[in-house]
MARTIKE-591977 format. One record per residue: residue number from 0; x, y, z of N, C-alpha, C in turn; residue in one letter. Coordinates in steps of 0.001 Angstrom, whole numbers, plus 500000, padded with zeros to 6 digits. Example, Ala and Ser with C-alpha at 12.3 -4.5 7.8 and 13.67 -1.06 7.14 Angstrom:
BEGIN
NODE     i    neast   nnorth      nup   caeast   canorth     caup    ceast   cnorth      cup   aa
NODE     0   513190   494310   507800   512300    495500   507800   513200   496700   507800    a
NODE     1   512850   497750   507080   513670    498940   507140   512900   500030   507870    s
END
This chain:
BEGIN
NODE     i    neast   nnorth      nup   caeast   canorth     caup    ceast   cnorth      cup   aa
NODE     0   760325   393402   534595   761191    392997   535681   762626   392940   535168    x
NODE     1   763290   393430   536095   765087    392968   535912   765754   392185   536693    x
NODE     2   765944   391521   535349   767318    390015   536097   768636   390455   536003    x
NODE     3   769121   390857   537176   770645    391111   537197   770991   390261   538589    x
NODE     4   772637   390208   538200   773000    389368   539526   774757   389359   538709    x
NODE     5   775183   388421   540072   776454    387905   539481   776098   386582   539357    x
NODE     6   777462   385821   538703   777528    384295   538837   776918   383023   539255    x
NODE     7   775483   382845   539504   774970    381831   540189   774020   381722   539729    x
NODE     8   773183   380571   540454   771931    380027   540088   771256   380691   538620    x
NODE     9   770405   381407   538816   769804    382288   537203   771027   382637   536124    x
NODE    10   771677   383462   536881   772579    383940   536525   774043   382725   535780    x
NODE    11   774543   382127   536568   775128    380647   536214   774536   380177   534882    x
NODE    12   773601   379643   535311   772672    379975   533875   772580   380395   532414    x
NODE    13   772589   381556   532722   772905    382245   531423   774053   382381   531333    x
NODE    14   775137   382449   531864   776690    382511   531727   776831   381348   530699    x
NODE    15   776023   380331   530858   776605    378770   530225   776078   379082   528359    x
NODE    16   774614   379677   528524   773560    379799   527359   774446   380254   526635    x
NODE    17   774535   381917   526989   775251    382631   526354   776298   382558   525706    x
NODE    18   777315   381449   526406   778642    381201   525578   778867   380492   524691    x
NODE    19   777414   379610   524447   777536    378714   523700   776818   378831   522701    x
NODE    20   775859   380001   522473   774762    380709   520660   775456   380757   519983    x
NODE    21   775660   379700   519296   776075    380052   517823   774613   380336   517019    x
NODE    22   773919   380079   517429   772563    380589   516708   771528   380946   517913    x
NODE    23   770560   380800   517880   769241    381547   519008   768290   380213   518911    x
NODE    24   768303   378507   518226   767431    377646   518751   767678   376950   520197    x
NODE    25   768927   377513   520623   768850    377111   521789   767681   377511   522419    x
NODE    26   767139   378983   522303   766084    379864   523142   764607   379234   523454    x
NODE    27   765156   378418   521627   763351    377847   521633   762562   377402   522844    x
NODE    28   761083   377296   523264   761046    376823   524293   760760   375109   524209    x
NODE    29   761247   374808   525619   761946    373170   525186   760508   372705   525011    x
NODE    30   759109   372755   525604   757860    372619   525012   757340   372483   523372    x
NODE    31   758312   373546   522657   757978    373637   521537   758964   372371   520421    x
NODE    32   760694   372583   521158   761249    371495   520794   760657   370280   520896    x
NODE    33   760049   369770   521777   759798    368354   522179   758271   368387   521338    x
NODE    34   757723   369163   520514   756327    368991   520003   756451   368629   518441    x
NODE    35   755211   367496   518209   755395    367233   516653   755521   367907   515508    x
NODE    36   755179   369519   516075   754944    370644   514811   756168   371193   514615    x
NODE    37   757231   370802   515892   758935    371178   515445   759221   370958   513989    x
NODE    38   759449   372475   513656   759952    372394   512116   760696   373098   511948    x
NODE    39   761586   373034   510543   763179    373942   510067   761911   375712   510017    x
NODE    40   761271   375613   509662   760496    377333   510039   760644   377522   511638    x
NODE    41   760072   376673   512539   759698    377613   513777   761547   377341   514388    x
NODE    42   762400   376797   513419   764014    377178   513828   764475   378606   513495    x
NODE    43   763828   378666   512166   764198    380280   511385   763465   381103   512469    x
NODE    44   762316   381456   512977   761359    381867   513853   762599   382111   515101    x
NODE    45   763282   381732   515145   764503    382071   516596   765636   383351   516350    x
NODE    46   765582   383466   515250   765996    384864   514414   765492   386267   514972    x
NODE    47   764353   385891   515421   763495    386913   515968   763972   387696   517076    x
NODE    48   764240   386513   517801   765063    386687   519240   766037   387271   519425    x
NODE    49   767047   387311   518104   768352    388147   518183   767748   389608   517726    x
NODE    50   766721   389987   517134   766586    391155   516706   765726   391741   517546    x
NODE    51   764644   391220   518231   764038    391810   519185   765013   392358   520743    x
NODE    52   765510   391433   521040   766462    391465   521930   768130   391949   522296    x
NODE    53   768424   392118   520707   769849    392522   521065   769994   393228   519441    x
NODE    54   768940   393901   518999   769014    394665   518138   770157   394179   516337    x
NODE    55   769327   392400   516015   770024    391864   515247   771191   391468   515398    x
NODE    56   772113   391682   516299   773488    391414   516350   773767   390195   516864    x
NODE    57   774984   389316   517445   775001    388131   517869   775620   388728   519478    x
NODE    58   775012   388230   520271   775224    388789   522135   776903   388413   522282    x
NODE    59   776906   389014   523228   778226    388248   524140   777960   388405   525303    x
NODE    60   778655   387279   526177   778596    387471   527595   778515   389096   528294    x
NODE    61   779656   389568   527865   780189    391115   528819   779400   392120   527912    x
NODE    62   778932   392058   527025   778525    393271   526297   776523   393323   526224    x
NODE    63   776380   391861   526275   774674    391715   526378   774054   391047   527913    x
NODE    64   775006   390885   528824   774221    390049   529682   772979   390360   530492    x
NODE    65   772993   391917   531133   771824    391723   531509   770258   391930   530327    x
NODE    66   770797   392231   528883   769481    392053   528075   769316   390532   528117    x
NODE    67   769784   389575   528135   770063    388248   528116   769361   387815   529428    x
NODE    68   769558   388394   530439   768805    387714   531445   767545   388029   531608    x
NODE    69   767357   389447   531113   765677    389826   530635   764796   388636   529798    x
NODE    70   765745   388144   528963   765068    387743   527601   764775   385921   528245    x
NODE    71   765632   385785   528991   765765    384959   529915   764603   384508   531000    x
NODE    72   764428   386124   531601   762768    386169   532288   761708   386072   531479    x
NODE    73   761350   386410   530393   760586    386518   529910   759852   385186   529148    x
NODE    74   761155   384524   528948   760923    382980   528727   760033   382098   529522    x
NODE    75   760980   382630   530656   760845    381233   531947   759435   381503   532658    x
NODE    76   759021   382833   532677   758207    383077   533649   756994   384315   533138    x
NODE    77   757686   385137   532310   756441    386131   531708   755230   385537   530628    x
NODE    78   756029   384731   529918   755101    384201   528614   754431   383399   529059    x
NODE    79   754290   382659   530519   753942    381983   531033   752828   382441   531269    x
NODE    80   753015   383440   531803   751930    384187   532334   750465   385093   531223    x
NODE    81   751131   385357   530508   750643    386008   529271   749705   384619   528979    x
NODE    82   750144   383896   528561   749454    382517   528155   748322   382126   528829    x
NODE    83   748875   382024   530367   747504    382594   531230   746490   383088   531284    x
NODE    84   747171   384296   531400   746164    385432   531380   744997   385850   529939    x
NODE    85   746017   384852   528402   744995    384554   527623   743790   383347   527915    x
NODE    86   744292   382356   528027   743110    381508   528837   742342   382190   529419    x
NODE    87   742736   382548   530251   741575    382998   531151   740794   383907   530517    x
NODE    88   740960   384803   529724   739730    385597   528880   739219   384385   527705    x
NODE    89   739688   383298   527542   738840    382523   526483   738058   381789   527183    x
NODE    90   738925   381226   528541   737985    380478   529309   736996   380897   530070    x
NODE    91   737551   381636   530887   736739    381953   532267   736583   383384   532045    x
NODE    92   735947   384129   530982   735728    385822   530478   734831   385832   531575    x
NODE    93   734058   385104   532346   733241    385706   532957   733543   385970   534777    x
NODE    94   734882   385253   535097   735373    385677   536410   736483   386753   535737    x
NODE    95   736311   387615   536831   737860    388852   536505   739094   388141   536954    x
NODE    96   739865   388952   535984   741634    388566   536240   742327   389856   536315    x
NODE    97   743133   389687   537066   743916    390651   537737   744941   390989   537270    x
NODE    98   745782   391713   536841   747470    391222   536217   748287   392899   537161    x
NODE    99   749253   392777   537812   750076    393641   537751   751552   393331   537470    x
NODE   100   752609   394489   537427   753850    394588   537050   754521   395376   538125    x
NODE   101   755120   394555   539030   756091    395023   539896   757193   395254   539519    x
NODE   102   757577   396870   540240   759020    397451   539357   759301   398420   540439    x
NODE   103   759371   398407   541883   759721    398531   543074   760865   398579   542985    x
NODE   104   762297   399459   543055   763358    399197   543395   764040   399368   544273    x
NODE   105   764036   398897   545275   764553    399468   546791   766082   398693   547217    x
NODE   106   766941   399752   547448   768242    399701   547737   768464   397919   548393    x
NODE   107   767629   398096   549626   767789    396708   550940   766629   396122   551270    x
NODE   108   765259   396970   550601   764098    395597   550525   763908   394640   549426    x
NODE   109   764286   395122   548652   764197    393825   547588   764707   392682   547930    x
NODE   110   764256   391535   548893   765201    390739   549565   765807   389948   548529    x
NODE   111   764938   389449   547609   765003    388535   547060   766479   388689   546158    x
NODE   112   766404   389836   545341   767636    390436   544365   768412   390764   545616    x
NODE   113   768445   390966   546576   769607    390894   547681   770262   389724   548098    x
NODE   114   769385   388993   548360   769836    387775   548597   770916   386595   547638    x
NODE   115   770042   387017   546208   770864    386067   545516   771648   386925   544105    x
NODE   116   771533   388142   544385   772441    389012   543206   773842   389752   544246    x
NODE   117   773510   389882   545727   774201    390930   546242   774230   392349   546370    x
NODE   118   774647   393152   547567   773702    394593   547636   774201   395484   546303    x
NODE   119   774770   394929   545616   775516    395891   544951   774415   395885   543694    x
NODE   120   773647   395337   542970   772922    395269   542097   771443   395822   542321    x
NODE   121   771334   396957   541737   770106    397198   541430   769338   397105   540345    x
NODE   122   767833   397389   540711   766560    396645   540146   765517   395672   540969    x
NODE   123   764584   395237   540140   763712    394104   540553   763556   393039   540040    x
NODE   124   764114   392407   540870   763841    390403   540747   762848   390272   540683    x
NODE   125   762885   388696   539760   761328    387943   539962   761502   387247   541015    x
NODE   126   760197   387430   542169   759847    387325   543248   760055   388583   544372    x
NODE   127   760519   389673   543958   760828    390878   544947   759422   391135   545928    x
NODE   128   758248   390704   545170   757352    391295   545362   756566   390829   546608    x
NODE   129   757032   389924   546823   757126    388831   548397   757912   389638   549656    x
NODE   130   758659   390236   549011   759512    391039   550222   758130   392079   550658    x
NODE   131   757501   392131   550560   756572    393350   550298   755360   392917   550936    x
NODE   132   754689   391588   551023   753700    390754   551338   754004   389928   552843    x
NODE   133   754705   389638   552922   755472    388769   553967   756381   388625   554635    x
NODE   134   756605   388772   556121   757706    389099   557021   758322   387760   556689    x
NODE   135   759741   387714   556440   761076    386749   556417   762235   387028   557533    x
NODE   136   762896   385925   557388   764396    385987   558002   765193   387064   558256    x
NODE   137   765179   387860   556978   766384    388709   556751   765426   390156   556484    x
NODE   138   763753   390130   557120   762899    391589   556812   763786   392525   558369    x
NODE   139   764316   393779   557759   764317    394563   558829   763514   395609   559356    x
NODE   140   763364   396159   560136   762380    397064   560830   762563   398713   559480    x
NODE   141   760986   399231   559413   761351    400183   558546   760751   401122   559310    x
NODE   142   760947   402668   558812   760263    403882   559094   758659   403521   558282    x
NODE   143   757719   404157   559107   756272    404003   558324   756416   405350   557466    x
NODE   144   757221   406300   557072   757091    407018   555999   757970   407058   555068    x
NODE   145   758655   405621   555184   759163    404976   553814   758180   404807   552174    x
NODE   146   759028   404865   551461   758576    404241   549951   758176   403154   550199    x
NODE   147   759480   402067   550980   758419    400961   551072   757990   400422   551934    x
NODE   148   757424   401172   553281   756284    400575   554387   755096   401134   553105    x
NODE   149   754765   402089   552086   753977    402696   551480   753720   401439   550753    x
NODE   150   754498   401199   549774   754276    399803   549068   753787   398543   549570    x
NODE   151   754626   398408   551417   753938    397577   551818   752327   397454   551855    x
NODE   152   751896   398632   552690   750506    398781   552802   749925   398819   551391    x
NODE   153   750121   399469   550018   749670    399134   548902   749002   397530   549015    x
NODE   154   750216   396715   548718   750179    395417   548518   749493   394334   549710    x
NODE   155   749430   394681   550810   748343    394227   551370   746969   394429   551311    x
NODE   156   746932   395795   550982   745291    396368   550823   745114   395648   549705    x
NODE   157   745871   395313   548779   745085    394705   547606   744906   393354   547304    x
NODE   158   746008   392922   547865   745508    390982   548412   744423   391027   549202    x
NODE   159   744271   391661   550714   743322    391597   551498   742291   391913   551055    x
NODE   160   741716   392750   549746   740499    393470   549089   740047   392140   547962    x
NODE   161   741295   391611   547560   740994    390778   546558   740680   389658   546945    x
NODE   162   741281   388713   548243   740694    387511   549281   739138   387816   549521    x
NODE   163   739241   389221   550123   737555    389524   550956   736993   389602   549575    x
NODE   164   736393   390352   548310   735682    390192   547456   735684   390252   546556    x
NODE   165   737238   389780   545738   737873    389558   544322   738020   390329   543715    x
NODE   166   738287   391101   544142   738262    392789   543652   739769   393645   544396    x
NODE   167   740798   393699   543518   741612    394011   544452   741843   395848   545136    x
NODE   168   740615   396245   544062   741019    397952   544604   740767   397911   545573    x
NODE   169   741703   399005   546121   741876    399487   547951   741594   400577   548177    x
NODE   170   741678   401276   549083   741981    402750   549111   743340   403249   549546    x
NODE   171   744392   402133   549704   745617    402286   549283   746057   402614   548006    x
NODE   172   745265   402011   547015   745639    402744   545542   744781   403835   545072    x
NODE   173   743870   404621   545693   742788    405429   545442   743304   406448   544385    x
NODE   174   742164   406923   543805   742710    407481   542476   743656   407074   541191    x
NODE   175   743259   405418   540912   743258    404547   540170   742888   403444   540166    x
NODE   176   742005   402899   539245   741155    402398   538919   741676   401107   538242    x
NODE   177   741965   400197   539007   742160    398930   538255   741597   397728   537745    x
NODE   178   741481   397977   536357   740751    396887   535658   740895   395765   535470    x
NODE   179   739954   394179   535035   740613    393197   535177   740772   393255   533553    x
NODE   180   741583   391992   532952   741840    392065   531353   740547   391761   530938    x
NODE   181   740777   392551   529646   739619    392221   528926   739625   391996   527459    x
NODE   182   739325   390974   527256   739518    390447   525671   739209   391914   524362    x
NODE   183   738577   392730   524732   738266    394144   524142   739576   394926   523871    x
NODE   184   740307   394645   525033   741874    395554   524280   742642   395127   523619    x
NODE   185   743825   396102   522830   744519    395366   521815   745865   395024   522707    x
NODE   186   746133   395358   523858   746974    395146   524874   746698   394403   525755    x
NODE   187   747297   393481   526454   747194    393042   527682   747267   394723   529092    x
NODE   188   746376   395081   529615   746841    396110   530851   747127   395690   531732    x
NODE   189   747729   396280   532593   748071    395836   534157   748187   397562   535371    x
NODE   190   748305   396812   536325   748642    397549   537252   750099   398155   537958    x
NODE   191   750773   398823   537038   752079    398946   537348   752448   399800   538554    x
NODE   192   753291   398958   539478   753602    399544   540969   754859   399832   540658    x
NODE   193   755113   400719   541200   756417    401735   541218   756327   402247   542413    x
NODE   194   757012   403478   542637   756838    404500   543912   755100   405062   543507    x
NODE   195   754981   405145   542281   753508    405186   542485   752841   404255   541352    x
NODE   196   751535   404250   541810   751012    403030   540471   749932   403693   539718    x
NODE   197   749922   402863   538483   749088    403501   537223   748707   402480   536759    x
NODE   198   747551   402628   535790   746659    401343   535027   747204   401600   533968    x
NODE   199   747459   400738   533161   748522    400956   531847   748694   399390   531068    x
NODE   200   749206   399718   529571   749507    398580   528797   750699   397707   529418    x
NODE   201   750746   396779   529686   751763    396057   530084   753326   395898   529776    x
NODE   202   754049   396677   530446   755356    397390   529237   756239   395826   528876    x
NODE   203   755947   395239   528822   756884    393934   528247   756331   393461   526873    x
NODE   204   754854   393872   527221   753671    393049   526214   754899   393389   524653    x
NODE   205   754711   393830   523902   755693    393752   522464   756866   392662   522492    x
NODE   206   757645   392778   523252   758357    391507   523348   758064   390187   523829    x
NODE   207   756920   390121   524640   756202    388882   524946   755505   388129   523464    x
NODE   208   754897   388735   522874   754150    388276   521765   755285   387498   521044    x
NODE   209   756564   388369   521007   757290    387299   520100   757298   385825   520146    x
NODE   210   757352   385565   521921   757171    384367   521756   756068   383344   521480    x
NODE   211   754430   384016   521068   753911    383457   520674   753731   383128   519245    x
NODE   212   755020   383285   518599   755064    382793   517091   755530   381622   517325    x
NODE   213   756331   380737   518135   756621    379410   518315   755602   378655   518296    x
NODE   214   754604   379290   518375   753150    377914   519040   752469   377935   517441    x
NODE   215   751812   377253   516907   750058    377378   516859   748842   377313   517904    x
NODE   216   748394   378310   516779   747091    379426   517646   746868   378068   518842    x
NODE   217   746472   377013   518432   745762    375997   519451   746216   375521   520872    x
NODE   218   747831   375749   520498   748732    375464   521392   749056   376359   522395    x
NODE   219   748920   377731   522174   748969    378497   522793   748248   378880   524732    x
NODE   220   747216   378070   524690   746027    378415   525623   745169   376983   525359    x
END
């Protein structure tokens, strides 16, 4: 997913982070700060962050921001998920889990990155994928041989397949085959939606892991 925007809320945000790294423990997650195993290692361990993310160097506002707001998502809301989605193969291996990666970029449906970045920014917000599921305020009328009335119908066939019998394939996605995770791969997979979708390794997964060097194994899940 891409976090771009101007000046505000998320964005506001990182304007403040950013100006103020003199090092990368700010990044830590505040979970890990506030835990008894906080140590001068999992501080060195934040080192990581400048090299995974901005290729060793020290960021600046105008020259790194939208890698910064990536690294930003990935914090707040991907590793989150990853963490998840490990549980759930330790816990519950025996119900399926689902994972996809929305990367939809549409000029004036993406409400969400419209709403709070402005039309001028493209990409996909976290939460775009609601524009897609659910009529709002600001949904306008589309052609049905749009990209995204196509996406729409995708994304209903596969909630509605996955409500009726937990299973989200449709025959909106026909001719791919989506699996749930399975503790057997060396990847997390998912279902990546685009203008078209594919079953595939989860393209964030390499930079997600970084952040599971902050934890021990126990803490993790």
């Amino acid at each position: 997913r891409v976090f771009n925007g101007r000046p505000r809320s998320t964005v506001a945000f990182a304007y403040l982070l950013i100006d103020e790294l003199s090092d990368f423990q700010n990044l830590i997650p505040d979970d890990v700060k506030s835990s008894a195993s906080f140590s001068a290692e999992t501080k060195e361990k934040a080192l990581l962050l400048r090299d995974v993310y901005f290729g060793g160097t020290q960021p600046t506002f105008a020259g790194n921001f939208f890698q910064f707001l990536n690294l930003l998502g990935h914090r707040s809301f991907w590793h989150g998920i990853l963490r998840t989605l490990k549980g759930r193969m330790k816990y519950a291996s025996n119900s399926p889990t689902y994972c996809y990666y929305f990367d939809v970029d549409s000029e004036s449906f993406n409400q969400f990155r419209w709403a709070t970045c402005g039309p001028s920014i493209r990409g996909t917000s976290h939460a775009d994928d609601l524009s897609y599921l659910f009529y709002s305020a600001i949904t306008e009328k589309i052609s049905t041989d749009s990209r995204e009335y196509k996406t729409i119908e995708r994304m209903i066939g596969m909630w509605y397949n996955f409500a009726l019998a937990s299973n989200p394939n449709c025959k909106e996605i026909q001719g791919v085959k989506w699996e749930p995770i399975s503790g057997a791969d060396e990847v997390i997979k998912c279902l990546a939606i685009s203008d078209d979708v594919e079953f595939k390794d989860l393209p964030l997964y390499k930079k997600l892991i970084v952040w599971d060097l902050f934890y021990k194994e126990d803490e993790l899940i």
